[in-house]
C-alpha positions as CSV (number, residue, x, y, z in Angstrom):
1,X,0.0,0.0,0.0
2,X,1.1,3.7,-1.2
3,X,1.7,6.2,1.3
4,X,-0.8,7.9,0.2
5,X,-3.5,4.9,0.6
6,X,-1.8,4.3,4.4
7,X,-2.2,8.2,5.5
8,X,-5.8,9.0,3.5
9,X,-7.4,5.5,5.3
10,X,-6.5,6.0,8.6
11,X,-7.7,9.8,8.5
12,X,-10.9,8.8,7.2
13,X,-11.6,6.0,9.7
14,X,-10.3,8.2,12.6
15,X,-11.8,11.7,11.5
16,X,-14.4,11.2,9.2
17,X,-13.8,14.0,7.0
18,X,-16.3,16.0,4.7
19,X,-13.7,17.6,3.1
20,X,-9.8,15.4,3.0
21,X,-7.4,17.2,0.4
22,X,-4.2,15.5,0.5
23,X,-1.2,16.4,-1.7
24,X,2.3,14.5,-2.0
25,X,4.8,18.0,-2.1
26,X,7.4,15.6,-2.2
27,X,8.8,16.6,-5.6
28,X,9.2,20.0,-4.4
29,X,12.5,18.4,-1.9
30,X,15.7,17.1,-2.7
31,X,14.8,13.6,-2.1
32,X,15.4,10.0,-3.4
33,X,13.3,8.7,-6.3
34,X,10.2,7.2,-5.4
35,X,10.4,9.0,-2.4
36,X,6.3,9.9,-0.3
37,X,8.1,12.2,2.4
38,X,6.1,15.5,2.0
39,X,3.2,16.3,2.6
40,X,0.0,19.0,2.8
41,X,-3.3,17.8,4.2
42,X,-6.6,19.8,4.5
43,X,-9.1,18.1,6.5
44,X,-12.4,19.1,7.3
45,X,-14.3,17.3,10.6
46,X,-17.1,17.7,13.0
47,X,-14.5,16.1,15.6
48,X,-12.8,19.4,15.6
49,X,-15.6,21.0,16.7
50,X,-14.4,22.7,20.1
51,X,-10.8,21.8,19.6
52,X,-7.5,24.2,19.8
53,X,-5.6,24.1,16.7
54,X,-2.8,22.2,18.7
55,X,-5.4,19.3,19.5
56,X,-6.2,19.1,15.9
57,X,-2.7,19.1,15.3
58,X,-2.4,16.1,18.0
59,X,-5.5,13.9,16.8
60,X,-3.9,13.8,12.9
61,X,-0.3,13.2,14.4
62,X,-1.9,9.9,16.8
63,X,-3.6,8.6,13.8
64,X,-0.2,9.1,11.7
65,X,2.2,8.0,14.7
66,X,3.7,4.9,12.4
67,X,3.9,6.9,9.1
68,X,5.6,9.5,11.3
69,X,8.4,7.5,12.5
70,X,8.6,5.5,9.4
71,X,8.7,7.6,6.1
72,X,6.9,11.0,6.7
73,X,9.0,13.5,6.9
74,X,7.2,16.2,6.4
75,X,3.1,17.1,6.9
76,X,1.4,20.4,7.0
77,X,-2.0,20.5,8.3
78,X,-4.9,22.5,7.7
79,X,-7.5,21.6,9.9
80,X,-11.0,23.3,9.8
81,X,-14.6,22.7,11.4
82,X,-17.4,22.1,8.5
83,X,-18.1,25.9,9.7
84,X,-14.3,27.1,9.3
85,X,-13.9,25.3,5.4
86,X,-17.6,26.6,4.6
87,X,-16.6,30.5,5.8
88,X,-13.6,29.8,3.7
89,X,-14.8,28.9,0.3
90,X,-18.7,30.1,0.2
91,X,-21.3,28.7,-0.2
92,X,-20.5,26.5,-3.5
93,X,-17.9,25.0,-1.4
94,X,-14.5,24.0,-3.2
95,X,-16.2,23.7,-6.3
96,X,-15.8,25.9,-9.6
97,X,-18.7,28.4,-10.9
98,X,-20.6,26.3,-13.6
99,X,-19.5,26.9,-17.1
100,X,-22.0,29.4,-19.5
101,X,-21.0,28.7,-22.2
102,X,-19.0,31.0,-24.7
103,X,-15.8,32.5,-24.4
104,X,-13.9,35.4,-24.6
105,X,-13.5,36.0,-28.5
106,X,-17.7,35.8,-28.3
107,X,-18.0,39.3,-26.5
């Protein structure tokens, strides 16, 4: 199993995100080939819900403990409430504006 299968399973059985972005920055670092050391994470929970920033912080690091020792090197963490992520991208959520149709060279 991938890195990125190990770290995205055990985040949605612990958290049960509505949102889970997860991005391998590894490329970005002077690293071996075939290296999964870097990474960003933006996870959206209810479990956050009344939780300091440095709790969040804690609950992704005790699910990620073994990855942590053994491989990750790297992991930045966004994580929001469903209230946070949905002040932070609007109502349509992460989602792009539906297409209309046309384009530029029509106007």
């Amino acid at each position: 199993m991938s890195m990125r299968e190990r770290i995205e399973n055990k985040l949605r059985a612990g958290l049960t995100p509505s949102h889970l972005e997860l991005v391998d920055e590894t490329q970005m670092h002077n690293v071996p080939p075939d290296s999964e050391s870097h990474w960003k994470v933006v996870l959206v929970s209810e479990v956050f819900e009344g939780k300091s920033l440095v709790q969040r912080h804690q609950a992704v690091y005790a699910l990620l403990g073994e990855e942590m020792r053994n491989g990750i090197h790297a992991l930045a963490m966004k994580t929001l409430t469903p209230e946070q992520w949905q002040a932070q991208v609007g109502p349509l959520g992460n989602t792009s504006p539906p297409y209309l149709g046309g384009s530029k060279a029509d106007r």
